[in-house]
N, C-alpha and C positions, 0 to 999 in steps of 0.2 A: 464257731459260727457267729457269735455274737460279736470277734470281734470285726467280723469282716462286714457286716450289718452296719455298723460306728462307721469303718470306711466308707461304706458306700454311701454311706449318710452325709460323710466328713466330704466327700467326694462330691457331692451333687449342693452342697450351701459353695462350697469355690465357686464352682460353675456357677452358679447364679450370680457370686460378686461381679465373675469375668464378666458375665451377659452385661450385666447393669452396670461396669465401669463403661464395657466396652459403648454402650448407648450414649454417653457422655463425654465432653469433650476434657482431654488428658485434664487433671488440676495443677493449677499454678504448683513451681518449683521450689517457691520459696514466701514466705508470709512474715510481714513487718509489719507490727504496730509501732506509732511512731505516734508519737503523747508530747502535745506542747503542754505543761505546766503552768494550770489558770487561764488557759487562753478563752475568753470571753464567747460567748455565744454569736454574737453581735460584731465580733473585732475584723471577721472574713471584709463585710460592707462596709463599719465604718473607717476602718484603718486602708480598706481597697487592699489586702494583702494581694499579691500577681501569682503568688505560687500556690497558694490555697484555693485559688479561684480557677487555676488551670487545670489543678487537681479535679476538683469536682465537677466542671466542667467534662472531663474525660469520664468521669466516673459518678457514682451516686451517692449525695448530698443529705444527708437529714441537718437541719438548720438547728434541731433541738433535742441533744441526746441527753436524758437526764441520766443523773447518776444520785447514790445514796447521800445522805447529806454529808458533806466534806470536813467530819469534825475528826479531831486528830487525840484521844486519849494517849498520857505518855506514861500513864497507870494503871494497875490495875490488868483486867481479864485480859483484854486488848493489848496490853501493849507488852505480855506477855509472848505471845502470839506473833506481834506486827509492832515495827517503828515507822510505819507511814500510815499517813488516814487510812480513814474506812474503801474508799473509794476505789484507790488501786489494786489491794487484794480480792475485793469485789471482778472487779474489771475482769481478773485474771482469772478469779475461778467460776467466773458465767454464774454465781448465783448471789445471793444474801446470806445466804446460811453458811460462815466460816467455821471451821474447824479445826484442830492440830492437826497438824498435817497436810492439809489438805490440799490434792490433787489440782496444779493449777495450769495453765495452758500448755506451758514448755513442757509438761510433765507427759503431755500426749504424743513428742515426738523422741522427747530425749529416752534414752540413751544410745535408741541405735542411729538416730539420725541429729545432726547438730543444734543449737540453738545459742541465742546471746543474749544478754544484756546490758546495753551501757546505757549511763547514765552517771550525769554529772553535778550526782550530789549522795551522798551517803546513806542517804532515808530507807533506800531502794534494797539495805541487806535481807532483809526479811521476806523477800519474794524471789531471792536469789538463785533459789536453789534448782537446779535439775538444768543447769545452765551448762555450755560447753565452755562457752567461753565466757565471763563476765569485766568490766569499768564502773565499778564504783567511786567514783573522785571527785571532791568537791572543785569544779574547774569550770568549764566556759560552755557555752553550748557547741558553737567551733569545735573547742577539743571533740566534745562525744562525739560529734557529724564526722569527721577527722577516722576516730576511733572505729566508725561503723565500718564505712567504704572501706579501709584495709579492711578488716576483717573478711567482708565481703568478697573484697579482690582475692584474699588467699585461701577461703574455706568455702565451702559445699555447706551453708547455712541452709537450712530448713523453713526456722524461725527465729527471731528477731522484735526483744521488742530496745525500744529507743525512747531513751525520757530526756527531753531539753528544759532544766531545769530555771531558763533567765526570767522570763515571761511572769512564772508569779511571783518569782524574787521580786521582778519591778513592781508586781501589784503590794506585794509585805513593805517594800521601797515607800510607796507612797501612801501606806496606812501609817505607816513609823514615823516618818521626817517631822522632825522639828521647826526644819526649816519654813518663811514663810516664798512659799513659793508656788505656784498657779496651781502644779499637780498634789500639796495635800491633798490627802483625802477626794484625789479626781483623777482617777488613769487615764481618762481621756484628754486633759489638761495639756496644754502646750507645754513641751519642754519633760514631760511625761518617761520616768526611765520603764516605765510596762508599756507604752507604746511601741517608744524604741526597741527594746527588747523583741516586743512580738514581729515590728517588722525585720530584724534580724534574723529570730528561729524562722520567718516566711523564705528570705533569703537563704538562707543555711538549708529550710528542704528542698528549696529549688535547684539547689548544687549537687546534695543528694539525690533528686531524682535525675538530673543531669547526667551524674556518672552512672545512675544504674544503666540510663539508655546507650551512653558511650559503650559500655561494657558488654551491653546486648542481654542483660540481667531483666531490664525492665518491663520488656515485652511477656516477659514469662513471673512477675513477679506480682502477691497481693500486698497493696501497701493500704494499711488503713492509719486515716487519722485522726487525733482527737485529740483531748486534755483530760486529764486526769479528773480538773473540776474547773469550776468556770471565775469568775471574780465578783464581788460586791463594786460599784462603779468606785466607793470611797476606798477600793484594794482591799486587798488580803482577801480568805473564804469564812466568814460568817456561817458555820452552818444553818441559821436560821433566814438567810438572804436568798431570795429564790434565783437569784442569777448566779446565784455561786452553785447550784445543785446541774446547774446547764450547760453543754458545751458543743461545739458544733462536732459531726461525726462524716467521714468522706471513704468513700472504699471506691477503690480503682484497680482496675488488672484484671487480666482473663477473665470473662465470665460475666464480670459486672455489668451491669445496664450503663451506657453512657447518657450525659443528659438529664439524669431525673431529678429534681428538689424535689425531696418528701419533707415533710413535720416537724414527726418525734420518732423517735426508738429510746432503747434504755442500754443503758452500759453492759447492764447483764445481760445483753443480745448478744456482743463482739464477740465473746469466745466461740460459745457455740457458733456464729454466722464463721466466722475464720474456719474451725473445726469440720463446718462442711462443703466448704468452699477447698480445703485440703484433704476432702475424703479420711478424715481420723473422729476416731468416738470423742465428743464433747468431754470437758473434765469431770464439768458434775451434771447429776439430771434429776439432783432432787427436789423439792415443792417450792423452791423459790429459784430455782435455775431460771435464765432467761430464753427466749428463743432464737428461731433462725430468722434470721432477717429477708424470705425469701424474696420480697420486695427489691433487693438490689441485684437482685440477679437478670440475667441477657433471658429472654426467653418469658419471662413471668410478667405480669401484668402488674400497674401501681395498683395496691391496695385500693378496694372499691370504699371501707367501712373503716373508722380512724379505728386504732387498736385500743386498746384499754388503758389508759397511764397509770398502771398501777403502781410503778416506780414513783409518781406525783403525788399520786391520792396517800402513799407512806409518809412520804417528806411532808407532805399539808397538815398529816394528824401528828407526826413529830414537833412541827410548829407550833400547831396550836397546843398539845401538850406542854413545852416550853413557856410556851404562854400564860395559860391559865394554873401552870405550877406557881409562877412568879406574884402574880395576882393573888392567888389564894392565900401565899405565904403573906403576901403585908398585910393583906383584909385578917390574917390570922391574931391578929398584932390588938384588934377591937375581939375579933371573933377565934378564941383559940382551936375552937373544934373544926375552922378549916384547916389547920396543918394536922390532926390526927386523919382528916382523910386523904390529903396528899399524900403521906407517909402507906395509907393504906395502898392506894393508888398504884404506890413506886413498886411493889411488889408484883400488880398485875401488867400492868401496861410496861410493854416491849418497848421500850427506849434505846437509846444508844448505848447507853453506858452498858446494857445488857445485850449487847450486841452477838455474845459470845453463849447466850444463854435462846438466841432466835430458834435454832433448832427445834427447839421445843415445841414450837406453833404449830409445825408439821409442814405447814404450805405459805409463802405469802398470803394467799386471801383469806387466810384464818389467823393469819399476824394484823393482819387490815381490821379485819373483824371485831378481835379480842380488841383494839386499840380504842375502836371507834366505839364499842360497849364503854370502855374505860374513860374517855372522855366526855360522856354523855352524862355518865354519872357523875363524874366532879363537875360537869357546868350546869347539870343540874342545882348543886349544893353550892356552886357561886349565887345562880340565879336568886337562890333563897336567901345569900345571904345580903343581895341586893345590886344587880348591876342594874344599872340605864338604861330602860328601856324605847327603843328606837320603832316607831310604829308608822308603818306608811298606808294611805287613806287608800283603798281599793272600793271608794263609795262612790266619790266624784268622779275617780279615774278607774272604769271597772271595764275596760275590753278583755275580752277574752280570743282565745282562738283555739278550735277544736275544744271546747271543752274546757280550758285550762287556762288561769291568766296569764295577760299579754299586756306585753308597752308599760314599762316600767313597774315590773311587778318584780320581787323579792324573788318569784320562784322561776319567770322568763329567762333563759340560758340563751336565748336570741340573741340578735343584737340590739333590739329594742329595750332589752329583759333588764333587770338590777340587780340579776346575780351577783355579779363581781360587786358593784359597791356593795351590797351587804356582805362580802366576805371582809372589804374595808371596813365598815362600819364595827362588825364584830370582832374582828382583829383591835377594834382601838378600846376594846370591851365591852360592849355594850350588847344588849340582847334584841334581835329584831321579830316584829310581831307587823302583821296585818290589818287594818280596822276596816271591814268590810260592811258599816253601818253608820248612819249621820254623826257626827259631832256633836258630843252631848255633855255634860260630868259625868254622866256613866260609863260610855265608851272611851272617856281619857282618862277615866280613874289608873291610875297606876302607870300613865303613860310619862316618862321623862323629855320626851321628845317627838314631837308630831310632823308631820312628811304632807302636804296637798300638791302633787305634782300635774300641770295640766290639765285641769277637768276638762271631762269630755263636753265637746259639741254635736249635733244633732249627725251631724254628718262622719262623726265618728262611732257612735252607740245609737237606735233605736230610742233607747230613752234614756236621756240624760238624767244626772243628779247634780242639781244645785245649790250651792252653799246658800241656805235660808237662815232670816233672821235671828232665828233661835238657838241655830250652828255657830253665826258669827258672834255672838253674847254669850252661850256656851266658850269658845274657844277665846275670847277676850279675857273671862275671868280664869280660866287653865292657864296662860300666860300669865296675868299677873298674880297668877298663886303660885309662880316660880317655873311653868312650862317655858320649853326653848319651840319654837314655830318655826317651820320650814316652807317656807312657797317658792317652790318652781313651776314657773308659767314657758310659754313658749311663742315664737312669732304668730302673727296676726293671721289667722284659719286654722290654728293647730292646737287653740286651746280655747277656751270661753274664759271672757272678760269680765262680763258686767256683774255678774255674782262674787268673783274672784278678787276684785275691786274692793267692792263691800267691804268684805275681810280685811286687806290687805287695806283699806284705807282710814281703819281703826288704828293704825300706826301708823300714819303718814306717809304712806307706799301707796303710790298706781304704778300699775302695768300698763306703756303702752301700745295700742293698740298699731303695733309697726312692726316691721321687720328688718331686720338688720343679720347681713353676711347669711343673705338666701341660699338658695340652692343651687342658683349660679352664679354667687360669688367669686372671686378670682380665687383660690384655696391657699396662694401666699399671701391671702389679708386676714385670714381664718387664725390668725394666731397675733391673741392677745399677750400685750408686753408692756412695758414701764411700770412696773406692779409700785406700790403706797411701799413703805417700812408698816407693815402691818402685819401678824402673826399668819393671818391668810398665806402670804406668798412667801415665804420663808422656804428656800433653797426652789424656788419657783423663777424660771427666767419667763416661758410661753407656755400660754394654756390655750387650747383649742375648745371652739364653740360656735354653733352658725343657727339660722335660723331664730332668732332669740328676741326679742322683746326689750326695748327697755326700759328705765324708768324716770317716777317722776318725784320727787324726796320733800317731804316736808318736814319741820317738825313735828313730835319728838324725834323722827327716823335721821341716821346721816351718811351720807354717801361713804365706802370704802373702798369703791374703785368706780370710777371713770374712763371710760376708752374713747378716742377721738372726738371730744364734745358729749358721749350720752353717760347716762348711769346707770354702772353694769351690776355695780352687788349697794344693797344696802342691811342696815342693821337700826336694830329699833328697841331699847329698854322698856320695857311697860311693867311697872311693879316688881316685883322679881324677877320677870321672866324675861325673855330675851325673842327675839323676832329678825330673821334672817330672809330676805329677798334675793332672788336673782329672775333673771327673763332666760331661763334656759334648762330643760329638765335632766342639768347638767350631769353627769357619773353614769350615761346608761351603758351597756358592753360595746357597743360599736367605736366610741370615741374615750374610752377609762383612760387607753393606754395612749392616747395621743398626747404628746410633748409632753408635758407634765402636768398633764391634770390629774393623775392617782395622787401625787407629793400634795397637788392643792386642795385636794379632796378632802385627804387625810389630815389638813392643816385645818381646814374648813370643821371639820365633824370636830374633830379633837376638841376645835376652840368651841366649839356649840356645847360639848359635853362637857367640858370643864364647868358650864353657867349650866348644867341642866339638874334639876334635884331630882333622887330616885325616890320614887312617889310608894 
């Protein structure tokens, strides 16, 4: 009786798969990942690739798929395990959490149904396995493209994945060279062999999808593409270069939404999103698996609410852990009790090299968690043992919105806001703090570096705060008791002057009261160029800025950059300390990332903080 009870049980979950296939339209016959190697986030627009853009154009786009950081152990737990980065066996097993053994995409079709891999370069043995057919040869990208199509032509393939390995050869090409020649250290470089390269692998998938269509393959096929990991603009993958954690991602074929650019997704999406786009069980679904991408699907709506980048917020605290190791270790050098807590540290905090030990965490947002406990407490115990402190005045300049500061505040994520710079700012080490009270030696006691960006006018705040005499006599002698001063003012209605002046003409600096590259500026005049031999512009071609103010230099103060007749940055020694102008409250999120104002920013603070004493 009991066992017929099992049947009739066993009997009626069928019928429900039947019901629910049958409501869905048949799945693709065959599913190809197809991985250019380093192919850059950015290279689809700036290289005009035709076959990557026809791709996604048929199909859907994410502009920004991150993946684990791209670092390559050739020792140790990992490389036990795996002879290629982190990032590929990732890919393959839809999560973070690697294992022996572990279950990766081909594994969900083979053995009753077929599967491949080529690829042409050797790295690739280690995820080889559950494979029908395999190409592992260090040879051309040609050859593997060459290698697939047969394949294709003679077998009943399933799945398929394709690794073209030229693309970040050209990027390792132009980290290495000796040579002097345009593309050192510039894949975008004319004459560029990762250029080349990538518009090759573009041509090479367009011949490949060519013949899948001749063949009547392509109609019925999912091909997803991507890279493995993305490149550093100076080549090769850095795993601490955020462009190197990035890469574009395109799925096309039955089902898919045509038309859409989305964002972001994360690598650990692809397997599962392939897995149910092919009606089979995902390989893994454990606490750091990724999800379905239902976003690219015909039928589903673009996501209303951005999804979480938790695959970002890993890579950010991997950074800065990197970071603040390295720091710690040379401050240890004065201070030997920072390297007994690094060492402490190495034990809790889930880094790469324990990549093999993540499991443990149970989930990524408890990997996130433990990281970011870990990191709070070693930048605690930097803080104490003395970094730079970086303070921006929220007295002068105190808008708020809903509650909360706004318009060049530390905590604004807006566009107005100074999130991202103070992520630069802290990235170059230094600690950022708030001074939401007059200028005084009290409130700069302990400050290395002071910030007055734009004081408000009447028609910006209810009631304004103005720099009064005993602020600017307060902050005259915090500079020459070795304070660095920061004044960014802004075109003429968008800040207050005549107090700002005050300040600012205790060092031979007016702001004037103009505007220059408005709001209806022509936007190709919006980008400053002919930069000084000055440490400011150093790997700096164009920095964008409008609306700005400019100035008027006296002695002590001396111009360091000039643009069409006015004066755009000045600097000014007073006693120890050092005094820095501009007419623009330049770094806030809307324009960070225009032409190269993060490189000039970054050039900017650095050289401020080099002259700043930590108080």
């Amino acid at each position: 009786m009991r066992g017929v009870i099992m049947l009739l049980m066993t009997a009626a979950v069928l019928q429900g798969v039947v019901k629910s296939s049958a409501s869905e339209p048949a799945p693709p016959k065959r599913a190809i990942l197809l991985v250019i190697d380093g192919l850059h986030h950015q290279a689809p627009d700036r290289l005009g690739l035709p076959c990557f853009k026809r791709l996604a154009a048929e199909g859907t786009w994410f502009r920004r798929a991150h993946l684990l950081q791209p670092y390559h152990p050739t020792t140790g737990d990992w490389a036990a395990l795996h002879n290629s980065s982190l990032p590929n066996p990732v890919m393959l097993a839809g999560t973070l959490f690697i294992r022996p053994n572990q279950k990766l995409i081909q594994d969900c079709f083979f053995p009753s149904q077929l599967t491949a891999q080529v690829a042409n370069c050797t790295d690739y043995s280690s995820i080889n396995r559950s494979n029908s057919f395999s190409m592992l040869v260090n040879t051309t990208d040609a050859a593997a493209i060459d290698h697939a199509m047969e394949l294709l032509d003679r077998h009943d393939i399933r799945f398929m994945r394709i690794h073209l390995q030229d693309t970040g050869a050209g990027g390792w090409t132009c980290h290495r060279t000796k040579e002097n020649v345009p593309w050192r250290r510039n894949i975008w470089a004319e004459g560029s062999p990762y250029v080349a390269a990538a518009r090759n692998a573009d041509q090479l998938v367009g011949q490949f999808v060519q013949r899948l269509e001749q063949t009547a393959k392509m109609a019925d096929t999912l091909l997803v593409l991507t890279a493995d990991h993305g490149n550093a603009p100076s080549g090769a993958h850095p795993p601490n270069c955020e462009e190197a954690w990035i890469t574009p991602l395109v799925f096309v074929g039955p089902g898919i939404a045509k038309g859409r650019v989305l964002d972001y997704a994360e690598h650990i999406d692809i397997a599962p999103t392939i897995c149910r786009l092919m009606r089979v069980e995902p390989p893994n679904v454990d606490g750091a698996a990724g999800r379905v991408l239902r976003e690219v699907m015909a039928g589903e709506p673009p996501p209303t609410v951005e999804p979480r980048q938790r695959l970002r917020e890993l890579n950010l605290l991997l950074s800065r852990y990197a970071a603040i190791q390295a720091k710690m270790l040379l401050a240890s050098r004065d201070n030997p009790a920072l390297e007994t807590e690094v060492n402490l540290a190495e034990r809790k905090f889930f880094g790469l090299h324990r990549i093999t030990e993540w499991p443990q965490a149970g989930s990524l947002d408890n990997l996130i968690t433990v990281n970011e406990e870990v990191l709070r407490t070693l930048e605690a115990e930097l803080d104490a043992a003395g970094r730079p402190v970086v303070a921006l005045d929220r007295y002068y300049n105190h808008e708020t919105r809903d509650g909360k500061p706004y318009h060049y505040a530390w905590e604004d994520t807006t566009p107005a806001g100074y999130s991202e710079l103070e992520k630069l700012i802290q990235g170059l080490g230094a600690k950022t703090v708030s001074i939401d009270r007059p200028a005084s030696k009290e409130s700069l006691a302990g400050v290395s570096l002071y910030m007055i960006v734009a004081p408000n006018t009447p028609e910006k705040v209810k009631q304004p705060n103005t720099i009064e005499p005993d602020a600017v006599e307060a902050i005259a002698d915090w500079v020459r008791g070795g304070g660095v001063l920061v004044l960014f003012n802004n075109g003429k209605g968008y800040a207050e002057f005549e107090h700002m002046n005050q300040l600012a003409g205790r060092f031979g600096i007016r702001f004037n009261e103009d505007t220059r590259f408005g709001l209806d500026a022509d936007p190709a005049k919006l980008q400053m160029h002919s930069f000084p031999d000055h440490p400011f512009f150093q790997g700096v071609k164009k920095l964008h800025m409008r609306s700005i103010c400019t100035l008027a230099i006296e002695p002590p103060a001396r111009t360091v950059y000039a643009f069409q007749g006015d004066n755009i940055m000045a600097v000014c020694t007073h006693g120890k300390g050092t005094v820095f102008a501009l007419g623009d409250p330049w770094g806030y999120n809307e324009y960070i990332g225009a032409f190269d104002n993060r490189t000039g920013l970054a050039n900017v603070f650095r050289w401020l903080l080099a002259r700043a004493q930590v108080r």
